[in-house]
PDB file of N, CA, C and O in Angstrom:
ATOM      1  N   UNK A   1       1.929   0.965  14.368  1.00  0.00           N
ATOM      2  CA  UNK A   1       3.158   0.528  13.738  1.00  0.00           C
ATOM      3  C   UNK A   1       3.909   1.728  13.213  1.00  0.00           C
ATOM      4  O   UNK A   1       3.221   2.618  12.713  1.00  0.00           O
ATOM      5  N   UNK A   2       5.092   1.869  13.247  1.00  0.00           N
ATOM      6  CA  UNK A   2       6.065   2.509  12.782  1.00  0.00           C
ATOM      7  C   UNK A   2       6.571   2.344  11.410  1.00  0.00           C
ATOM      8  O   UNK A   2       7.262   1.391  11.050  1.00  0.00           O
ATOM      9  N   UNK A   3       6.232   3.222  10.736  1.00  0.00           N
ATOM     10  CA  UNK A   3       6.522   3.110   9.012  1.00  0.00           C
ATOM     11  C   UNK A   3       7.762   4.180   8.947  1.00  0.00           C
ATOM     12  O   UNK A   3       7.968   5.253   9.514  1.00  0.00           O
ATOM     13  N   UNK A   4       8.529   3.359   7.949  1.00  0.00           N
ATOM     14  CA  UNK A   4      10.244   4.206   8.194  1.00  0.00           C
ATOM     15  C   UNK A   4      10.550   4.808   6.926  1.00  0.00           C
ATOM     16  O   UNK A   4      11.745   5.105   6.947  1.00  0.00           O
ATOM     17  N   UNK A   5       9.948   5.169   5.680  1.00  0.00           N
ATOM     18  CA  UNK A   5       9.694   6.082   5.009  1.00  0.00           C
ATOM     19  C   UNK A   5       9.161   7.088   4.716  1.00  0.00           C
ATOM     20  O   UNK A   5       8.087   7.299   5.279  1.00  0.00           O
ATOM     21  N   UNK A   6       9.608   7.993   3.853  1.00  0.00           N
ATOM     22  CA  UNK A   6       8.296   9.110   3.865  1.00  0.00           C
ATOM     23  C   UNK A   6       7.568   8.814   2.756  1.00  0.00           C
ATOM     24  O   UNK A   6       6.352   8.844   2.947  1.00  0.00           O
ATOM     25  N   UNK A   7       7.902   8.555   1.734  1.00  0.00           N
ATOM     26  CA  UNK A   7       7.025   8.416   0.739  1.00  0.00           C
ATOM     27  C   UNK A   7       5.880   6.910   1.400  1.00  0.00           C
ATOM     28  O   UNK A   7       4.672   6.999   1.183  1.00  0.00           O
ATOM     29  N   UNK A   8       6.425   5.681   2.148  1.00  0.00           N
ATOM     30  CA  UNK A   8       5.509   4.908   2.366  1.00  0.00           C
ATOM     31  C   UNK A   8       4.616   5.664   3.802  1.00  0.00           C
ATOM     32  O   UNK A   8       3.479   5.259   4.044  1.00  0.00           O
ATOM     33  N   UNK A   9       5.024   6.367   4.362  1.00  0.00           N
ATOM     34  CA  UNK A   9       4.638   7.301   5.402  1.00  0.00           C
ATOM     35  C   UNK A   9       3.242   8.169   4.366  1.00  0.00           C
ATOM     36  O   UNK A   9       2.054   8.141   4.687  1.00  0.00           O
ATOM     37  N   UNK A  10       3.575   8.586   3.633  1.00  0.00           N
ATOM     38  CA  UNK A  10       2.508   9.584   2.720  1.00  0.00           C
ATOM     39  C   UNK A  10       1.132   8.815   1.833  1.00  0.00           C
ATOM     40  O   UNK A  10       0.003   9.139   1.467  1.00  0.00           O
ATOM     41  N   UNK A  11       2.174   7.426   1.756  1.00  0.00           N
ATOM     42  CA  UNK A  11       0.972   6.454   0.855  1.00  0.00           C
ATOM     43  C   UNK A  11       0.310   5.890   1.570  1.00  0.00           C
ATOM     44  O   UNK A  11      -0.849   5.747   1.181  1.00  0.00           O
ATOM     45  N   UNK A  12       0.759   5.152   3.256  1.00  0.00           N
ATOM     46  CA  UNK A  12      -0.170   4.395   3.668  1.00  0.00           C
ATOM     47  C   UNK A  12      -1.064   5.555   5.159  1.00  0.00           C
ATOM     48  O   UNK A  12      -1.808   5.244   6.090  1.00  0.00           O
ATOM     49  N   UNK A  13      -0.511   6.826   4.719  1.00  0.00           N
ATOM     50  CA  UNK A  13      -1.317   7.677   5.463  1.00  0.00           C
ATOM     51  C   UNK A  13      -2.702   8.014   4.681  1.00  0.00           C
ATOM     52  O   UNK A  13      -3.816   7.860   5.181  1.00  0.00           O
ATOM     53  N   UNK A  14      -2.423   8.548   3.244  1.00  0.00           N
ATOM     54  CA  UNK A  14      -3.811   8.952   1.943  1.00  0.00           C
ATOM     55  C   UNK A  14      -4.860   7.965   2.153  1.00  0.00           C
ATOM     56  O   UNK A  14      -6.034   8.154   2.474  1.00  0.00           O
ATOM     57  N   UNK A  15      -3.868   6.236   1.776  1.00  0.00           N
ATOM     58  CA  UNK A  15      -4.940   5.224   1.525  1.00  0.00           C
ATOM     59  C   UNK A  15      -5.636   5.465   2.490  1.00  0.00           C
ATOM     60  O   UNK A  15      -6.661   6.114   2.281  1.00  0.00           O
ATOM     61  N   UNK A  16      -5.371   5.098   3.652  1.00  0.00           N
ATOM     62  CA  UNK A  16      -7.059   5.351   5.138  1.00  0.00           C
ATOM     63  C   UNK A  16      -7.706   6.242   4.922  1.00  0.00           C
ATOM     64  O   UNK A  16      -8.918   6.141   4.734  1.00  0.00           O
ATOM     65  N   UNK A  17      -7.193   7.123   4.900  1.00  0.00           N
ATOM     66  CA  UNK A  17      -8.290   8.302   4.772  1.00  0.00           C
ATOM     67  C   UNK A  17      -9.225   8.250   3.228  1.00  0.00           C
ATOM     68  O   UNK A  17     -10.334   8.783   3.181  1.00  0.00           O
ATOM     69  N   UNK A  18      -8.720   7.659   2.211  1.00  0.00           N
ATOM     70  CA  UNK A  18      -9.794   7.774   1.069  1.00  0.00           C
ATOM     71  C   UNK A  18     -10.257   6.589   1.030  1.00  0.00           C
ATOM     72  O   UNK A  18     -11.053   6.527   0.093  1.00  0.00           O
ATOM     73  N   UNK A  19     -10.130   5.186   1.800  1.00  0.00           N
ATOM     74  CA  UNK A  19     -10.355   3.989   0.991  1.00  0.00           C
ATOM     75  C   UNK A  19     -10.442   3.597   2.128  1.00  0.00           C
ATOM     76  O   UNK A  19     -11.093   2.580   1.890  1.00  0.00           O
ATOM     77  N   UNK A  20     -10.236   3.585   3.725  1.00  0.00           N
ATOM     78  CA  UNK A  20     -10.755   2.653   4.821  1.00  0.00           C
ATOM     79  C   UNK A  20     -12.282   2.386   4.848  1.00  0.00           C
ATOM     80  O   UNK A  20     -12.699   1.236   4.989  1.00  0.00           O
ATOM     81  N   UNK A  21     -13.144   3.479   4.709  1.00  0.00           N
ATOM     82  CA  UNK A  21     -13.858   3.414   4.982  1.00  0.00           C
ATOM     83  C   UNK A  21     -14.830   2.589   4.261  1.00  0.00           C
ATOM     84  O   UNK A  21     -15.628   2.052   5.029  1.00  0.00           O
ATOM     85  N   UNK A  22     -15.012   2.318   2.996  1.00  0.00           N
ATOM     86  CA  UNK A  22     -15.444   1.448   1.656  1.00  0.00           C
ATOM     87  C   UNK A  22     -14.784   0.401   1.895  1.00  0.00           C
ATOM     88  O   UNK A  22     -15.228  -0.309   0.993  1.00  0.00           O
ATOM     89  N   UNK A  23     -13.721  -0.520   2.683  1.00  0.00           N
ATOM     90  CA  UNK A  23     -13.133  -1.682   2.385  1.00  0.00           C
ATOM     91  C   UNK A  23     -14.199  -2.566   3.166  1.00  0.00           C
ATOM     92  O   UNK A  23     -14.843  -2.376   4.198  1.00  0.00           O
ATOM     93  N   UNK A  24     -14.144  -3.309   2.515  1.00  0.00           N
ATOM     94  CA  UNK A  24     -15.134  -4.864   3.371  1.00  0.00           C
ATOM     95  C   UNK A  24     -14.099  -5.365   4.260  1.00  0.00           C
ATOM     96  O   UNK A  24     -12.921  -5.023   4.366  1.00  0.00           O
ATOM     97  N   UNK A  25     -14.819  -6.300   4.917  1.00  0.00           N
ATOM     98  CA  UNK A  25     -14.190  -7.345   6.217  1.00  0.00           C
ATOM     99  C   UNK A  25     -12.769  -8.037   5.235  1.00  0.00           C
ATOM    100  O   UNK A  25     -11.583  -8.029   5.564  1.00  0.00           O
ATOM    101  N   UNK A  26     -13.229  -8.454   4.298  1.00  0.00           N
ATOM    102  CA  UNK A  26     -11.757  -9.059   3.586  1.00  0.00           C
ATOM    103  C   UNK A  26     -10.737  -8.175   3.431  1.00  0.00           C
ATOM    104  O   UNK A  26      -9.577  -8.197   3.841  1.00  0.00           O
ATOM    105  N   UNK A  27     -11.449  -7.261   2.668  1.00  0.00           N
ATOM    106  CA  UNK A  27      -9.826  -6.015   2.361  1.00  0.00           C
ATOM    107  C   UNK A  27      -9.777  -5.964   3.379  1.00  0.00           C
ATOM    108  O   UNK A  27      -8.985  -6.843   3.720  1.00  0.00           O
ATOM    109  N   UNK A  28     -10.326  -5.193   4.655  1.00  0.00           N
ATOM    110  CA  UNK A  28      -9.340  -4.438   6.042  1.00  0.00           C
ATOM    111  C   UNK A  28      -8.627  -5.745   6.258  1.00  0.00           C
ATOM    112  O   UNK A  28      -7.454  -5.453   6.024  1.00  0.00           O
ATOM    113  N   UNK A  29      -8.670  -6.980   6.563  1.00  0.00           N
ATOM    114  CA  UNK A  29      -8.023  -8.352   7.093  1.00  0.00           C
ATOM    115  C   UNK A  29      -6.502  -8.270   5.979  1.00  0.00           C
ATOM    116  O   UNK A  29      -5.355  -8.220   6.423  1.00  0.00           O
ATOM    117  N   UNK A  30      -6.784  -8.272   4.824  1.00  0.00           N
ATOM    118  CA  UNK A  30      -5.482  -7.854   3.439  1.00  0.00           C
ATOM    119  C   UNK A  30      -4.922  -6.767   4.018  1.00  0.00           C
ATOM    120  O   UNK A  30      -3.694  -6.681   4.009  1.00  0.00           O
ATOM    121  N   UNK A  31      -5.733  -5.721   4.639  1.00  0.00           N
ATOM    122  CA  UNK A  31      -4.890  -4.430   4.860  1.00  0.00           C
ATOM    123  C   UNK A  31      -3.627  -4.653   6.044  1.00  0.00           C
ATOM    124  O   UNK A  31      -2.398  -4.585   6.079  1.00  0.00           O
ATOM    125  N   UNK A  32      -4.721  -4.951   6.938  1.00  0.00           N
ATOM    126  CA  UNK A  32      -3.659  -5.898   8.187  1.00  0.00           C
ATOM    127  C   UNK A  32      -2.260  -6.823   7.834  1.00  0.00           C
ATOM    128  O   UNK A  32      -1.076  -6.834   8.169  1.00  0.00           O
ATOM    129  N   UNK A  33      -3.061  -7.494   7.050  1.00  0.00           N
ATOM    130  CA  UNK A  33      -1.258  -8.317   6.572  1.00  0.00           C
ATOM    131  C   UNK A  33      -0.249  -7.912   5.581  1.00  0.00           C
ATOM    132  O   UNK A  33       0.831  -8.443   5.319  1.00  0.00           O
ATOM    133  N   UNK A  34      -0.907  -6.686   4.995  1.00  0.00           N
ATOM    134  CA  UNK A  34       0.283  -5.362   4.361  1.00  0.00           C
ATOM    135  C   UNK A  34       0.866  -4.813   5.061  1.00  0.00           C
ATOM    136  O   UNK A  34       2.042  -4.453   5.012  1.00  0.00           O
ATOM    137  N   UNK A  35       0.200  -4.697   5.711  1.00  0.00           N
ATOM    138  CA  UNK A  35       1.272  -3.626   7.025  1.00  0.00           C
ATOM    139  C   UNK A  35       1.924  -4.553   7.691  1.00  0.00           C
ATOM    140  O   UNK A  35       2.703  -4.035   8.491  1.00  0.00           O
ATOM    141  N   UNK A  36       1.935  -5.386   7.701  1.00  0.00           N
ATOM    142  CA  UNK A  36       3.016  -6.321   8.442  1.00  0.00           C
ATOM    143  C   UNK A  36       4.108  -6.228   7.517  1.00  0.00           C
ATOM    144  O   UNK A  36       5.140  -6.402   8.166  1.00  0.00           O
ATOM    145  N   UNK A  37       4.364  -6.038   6.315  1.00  0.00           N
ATOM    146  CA  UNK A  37       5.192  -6.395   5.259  1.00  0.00           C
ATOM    147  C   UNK A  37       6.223  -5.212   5.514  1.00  0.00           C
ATOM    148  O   UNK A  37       5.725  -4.290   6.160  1.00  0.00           O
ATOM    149  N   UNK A  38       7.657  -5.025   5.120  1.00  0.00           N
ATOM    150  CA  UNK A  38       8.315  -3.854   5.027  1.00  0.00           C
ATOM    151  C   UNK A  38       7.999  -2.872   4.373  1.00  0.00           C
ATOM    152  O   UNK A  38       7.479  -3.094   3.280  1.00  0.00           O
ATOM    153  N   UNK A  39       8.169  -1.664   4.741  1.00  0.00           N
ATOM    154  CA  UNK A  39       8.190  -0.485   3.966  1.00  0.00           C
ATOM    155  C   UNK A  39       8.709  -0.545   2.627  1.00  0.00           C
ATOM    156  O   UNK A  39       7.977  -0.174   1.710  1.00  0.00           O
ATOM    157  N   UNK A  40      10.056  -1.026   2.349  1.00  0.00           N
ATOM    158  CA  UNK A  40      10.125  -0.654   1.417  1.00  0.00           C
ATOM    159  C   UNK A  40       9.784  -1.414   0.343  1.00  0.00           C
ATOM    160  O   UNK A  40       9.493  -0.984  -0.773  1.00  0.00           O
ATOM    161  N   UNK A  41       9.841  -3.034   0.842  1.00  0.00           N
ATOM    162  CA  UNK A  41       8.707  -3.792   0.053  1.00  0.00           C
ATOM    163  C   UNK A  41       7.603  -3.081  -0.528  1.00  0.00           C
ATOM    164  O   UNK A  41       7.479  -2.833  -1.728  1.00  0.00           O
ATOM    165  N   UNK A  42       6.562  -2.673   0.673  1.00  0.00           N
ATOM    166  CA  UNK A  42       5.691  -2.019   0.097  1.00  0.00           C
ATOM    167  C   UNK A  42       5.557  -0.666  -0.984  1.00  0.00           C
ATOM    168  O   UNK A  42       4.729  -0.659  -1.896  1.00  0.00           O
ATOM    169  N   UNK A  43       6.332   0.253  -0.771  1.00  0.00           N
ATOM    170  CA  UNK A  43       6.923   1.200  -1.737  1.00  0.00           C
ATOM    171  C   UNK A  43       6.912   0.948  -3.005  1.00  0.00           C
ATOM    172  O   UNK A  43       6.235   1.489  -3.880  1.00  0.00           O
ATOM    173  N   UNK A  44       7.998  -0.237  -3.124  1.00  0.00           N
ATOM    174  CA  UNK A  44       8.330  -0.598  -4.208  1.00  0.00           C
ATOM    175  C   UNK A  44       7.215  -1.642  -5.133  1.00  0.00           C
ATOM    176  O   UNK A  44       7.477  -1.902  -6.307  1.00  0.00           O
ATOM    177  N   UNK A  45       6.153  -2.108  -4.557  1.00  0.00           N
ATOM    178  CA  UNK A  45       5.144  -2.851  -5.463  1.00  0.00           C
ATOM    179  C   UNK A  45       4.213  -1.737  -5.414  1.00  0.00           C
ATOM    180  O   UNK A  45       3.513  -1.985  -6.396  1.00  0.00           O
ATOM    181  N   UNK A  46       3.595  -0.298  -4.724  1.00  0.00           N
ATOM    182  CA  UNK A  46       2.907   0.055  -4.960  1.00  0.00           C
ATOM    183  C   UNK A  46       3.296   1.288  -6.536  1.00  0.00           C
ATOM    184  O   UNK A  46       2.551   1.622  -7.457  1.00  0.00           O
ATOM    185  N   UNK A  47       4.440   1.586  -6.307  1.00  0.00           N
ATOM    186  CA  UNK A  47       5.285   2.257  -6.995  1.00  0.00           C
ATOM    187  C   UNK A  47       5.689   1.291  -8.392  1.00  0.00           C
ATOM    188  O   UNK A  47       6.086   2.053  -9.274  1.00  0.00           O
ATOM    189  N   UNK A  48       5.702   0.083  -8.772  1.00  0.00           N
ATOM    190  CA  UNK A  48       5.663  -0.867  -9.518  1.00  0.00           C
ATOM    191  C   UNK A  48       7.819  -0.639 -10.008  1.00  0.00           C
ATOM    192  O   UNK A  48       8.550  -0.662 -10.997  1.00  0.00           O
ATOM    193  N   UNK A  49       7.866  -0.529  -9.167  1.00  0.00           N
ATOM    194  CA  UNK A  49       9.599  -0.905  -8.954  1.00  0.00           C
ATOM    195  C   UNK A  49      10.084  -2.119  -8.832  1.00  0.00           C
ATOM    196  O   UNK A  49      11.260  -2.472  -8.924  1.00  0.00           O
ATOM    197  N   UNK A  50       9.144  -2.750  -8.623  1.00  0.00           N
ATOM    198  CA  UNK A  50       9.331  -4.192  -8.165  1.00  0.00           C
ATOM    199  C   UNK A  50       8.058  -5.161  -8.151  1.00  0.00           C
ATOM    200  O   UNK A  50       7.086  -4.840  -7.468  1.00  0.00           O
ATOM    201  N   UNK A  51       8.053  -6.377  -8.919  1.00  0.00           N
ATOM    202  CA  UNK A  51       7.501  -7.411  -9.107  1.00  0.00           C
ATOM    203  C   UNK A  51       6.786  -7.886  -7.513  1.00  0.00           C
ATOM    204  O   UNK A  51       7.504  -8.677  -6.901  1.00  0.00           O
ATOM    205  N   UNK A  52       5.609  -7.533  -6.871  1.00  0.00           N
ATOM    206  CA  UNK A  52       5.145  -8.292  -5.602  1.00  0.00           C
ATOM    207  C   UNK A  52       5.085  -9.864  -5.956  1.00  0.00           C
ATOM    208  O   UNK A  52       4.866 -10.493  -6.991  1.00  0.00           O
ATOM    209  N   UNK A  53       5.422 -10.259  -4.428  1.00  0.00           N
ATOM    210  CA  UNK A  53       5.608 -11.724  -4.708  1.00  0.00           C
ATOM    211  C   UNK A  53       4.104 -12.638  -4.570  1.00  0.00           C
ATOM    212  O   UNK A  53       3.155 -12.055  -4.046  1.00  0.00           O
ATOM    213  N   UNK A  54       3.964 -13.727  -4.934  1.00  0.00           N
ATOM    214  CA  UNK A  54       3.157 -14.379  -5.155  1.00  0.00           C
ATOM    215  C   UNK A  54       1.614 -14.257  -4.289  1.00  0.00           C
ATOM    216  O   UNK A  54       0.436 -14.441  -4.594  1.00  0.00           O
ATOM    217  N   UNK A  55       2.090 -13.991  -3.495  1.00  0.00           N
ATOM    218  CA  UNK A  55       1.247 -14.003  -2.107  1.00  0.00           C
ATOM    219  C   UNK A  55       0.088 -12.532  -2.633  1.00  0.00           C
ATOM    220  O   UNK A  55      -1.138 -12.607  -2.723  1.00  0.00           O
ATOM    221  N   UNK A  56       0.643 -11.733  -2.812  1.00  0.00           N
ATOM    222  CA  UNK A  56       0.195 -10.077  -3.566  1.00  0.00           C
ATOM    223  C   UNK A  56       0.172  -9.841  -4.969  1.00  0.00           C
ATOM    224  O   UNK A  56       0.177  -8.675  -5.362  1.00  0.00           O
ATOM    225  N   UNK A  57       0.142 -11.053  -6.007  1.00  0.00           N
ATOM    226  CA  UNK A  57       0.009 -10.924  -7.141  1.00  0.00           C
ATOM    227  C   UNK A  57      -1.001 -10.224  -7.641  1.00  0.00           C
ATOM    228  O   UNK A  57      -0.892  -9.193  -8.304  1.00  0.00           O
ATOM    229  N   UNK A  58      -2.122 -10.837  -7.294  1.00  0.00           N
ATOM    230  CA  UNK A  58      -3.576 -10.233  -8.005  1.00  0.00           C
ATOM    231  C   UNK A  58      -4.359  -9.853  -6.360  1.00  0.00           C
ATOM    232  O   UNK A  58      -5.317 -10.308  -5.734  1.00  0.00           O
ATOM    233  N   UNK A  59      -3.480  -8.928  -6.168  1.00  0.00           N
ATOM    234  CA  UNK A  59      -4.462  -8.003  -4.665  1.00  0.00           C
ATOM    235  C   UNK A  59      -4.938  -6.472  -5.242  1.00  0.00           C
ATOM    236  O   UNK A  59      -4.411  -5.409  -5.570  1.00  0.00           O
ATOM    237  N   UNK A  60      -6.318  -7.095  -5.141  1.00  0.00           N
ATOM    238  CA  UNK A  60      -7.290  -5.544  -5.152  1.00  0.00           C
ATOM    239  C   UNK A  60      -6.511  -4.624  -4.310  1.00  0.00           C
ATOM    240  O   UNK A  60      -5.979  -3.622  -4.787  1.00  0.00           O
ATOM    241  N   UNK A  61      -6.437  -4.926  -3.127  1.00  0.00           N
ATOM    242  CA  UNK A  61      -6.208  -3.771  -2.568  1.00  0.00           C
ATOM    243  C   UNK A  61      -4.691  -2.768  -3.028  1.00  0.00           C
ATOM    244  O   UNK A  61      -4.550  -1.552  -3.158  1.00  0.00           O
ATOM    245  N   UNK A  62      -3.760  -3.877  -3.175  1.00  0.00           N
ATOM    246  CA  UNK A  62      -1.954  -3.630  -3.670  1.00  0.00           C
ATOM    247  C   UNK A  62      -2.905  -2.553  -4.903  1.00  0.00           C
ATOM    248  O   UNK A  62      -3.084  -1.416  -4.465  1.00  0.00           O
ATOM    249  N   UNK A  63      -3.365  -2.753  -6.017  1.00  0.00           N
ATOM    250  CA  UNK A  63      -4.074  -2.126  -7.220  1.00  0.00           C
ATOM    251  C   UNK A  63      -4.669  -0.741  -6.229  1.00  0.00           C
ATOM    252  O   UNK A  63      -4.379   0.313  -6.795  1.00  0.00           O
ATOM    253  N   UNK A  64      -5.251  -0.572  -5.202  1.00  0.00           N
ATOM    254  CA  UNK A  64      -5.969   0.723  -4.839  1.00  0.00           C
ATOM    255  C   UNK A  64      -4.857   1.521  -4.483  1.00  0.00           C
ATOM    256  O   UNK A  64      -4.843   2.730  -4.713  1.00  0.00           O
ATOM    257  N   UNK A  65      -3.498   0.649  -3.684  1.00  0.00           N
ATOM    258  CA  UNK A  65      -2.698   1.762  -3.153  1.00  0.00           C
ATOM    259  C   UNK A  65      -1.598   1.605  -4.674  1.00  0.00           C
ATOM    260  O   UNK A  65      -0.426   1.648  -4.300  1.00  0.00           O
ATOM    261  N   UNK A  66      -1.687   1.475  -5.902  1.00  0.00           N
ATOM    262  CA  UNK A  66      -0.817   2.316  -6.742  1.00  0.00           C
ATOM    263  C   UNK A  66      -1.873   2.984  -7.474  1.00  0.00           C
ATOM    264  O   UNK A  66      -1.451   3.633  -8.431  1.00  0.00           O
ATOM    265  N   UNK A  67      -3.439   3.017  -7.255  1.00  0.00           N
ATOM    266  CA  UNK A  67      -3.928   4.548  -7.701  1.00  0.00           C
ATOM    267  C   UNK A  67      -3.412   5.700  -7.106  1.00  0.00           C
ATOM    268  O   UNK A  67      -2.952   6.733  -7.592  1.00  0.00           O
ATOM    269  N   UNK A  68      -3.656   5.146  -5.425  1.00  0.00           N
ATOM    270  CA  UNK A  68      -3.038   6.483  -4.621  1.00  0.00           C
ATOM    271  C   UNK A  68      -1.570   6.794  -5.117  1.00  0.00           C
ATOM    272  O   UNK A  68      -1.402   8.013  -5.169  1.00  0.00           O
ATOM    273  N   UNK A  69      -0.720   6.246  -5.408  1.00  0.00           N
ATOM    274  CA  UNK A  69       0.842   6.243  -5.612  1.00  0.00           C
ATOM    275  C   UNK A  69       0.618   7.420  -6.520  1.00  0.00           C
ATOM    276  O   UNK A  69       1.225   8.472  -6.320  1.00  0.00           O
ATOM    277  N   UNK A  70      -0.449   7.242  -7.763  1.00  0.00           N
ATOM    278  CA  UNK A  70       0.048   8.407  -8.776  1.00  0.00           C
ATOM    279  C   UNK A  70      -0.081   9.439  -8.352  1.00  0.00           C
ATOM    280  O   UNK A  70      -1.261   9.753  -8.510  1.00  0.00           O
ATOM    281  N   UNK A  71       0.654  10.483  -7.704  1.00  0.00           N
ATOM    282  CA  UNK A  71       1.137  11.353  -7.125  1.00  0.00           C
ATOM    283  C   UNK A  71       2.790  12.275  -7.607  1.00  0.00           C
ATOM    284  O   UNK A  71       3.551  11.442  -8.099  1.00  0.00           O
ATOM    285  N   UNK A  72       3.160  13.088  -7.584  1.00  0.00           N
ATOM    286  CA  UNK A  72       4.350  13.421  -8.131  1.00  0.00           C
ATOM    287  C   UNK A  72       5.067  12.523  -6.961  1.00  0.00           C
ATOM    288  O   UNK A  72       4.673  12.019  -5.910  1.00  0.00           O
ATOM    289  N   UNK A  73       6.332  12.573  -7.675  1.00  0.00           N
ATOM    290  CA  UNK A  73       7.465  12.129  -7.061  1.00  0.00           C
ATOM    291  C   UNK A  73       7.828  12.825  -6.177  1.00  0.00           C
ATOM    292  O   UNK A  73       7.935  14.035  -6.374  1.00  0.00           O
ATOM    293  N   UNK A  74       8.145  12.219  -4.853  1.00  0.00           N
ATOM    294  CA  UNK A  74       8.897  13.252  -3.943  1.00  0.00           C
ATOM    295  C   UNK A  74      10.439  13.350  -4.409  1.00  0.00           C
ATOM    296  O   UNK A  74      11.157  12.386  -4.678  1.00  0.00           O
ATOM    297  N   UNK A  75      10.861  14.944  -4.453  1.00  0.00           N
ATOM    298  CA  UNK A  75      12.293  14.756  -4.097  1.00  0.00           C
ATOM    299  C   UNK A  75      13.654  15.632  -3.746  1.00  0.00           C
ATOM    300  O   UNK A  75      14.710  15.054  -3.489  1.00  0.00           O
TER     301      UNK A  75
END
């Protein structure tokens, strides 16, 4: 898939590499239907810019990728 940011380009590149490997059969299946979601959707709930909607309220995994987020700001 084609990710059309850089900052979501930088976050959902880190997460695999530190956290694929530890996810169970459930998270990777959660991981799968994040990446279906837009970029900047995603950006913006891992970045806490924005309220995720119901569906991603209480997702472990959404919580692992805004550890990775704390990172400086690109800019």
């Amino acid at each position: 898939r084609k990710r059309g940011t850089l900052e979501s380009d930088l976050l959902l590149s880190i997460f695999p590499q530190e956290h694929l490997g530890t996810l169970n059969t459930e998270e990777l299946s959660e991981f799968d239907k994040l990446m279906d979601e837009p970029d900047w959707d995603i950006c913006y709930w891992a970045t806490g810019k924005r309220t995720p909607p119901e569906r991603w309220a209480d997702s472990k995994l959404l919580e692992k990728l805004r550890v990775v987020r704390r990172m400086p700001d690109l800019h």
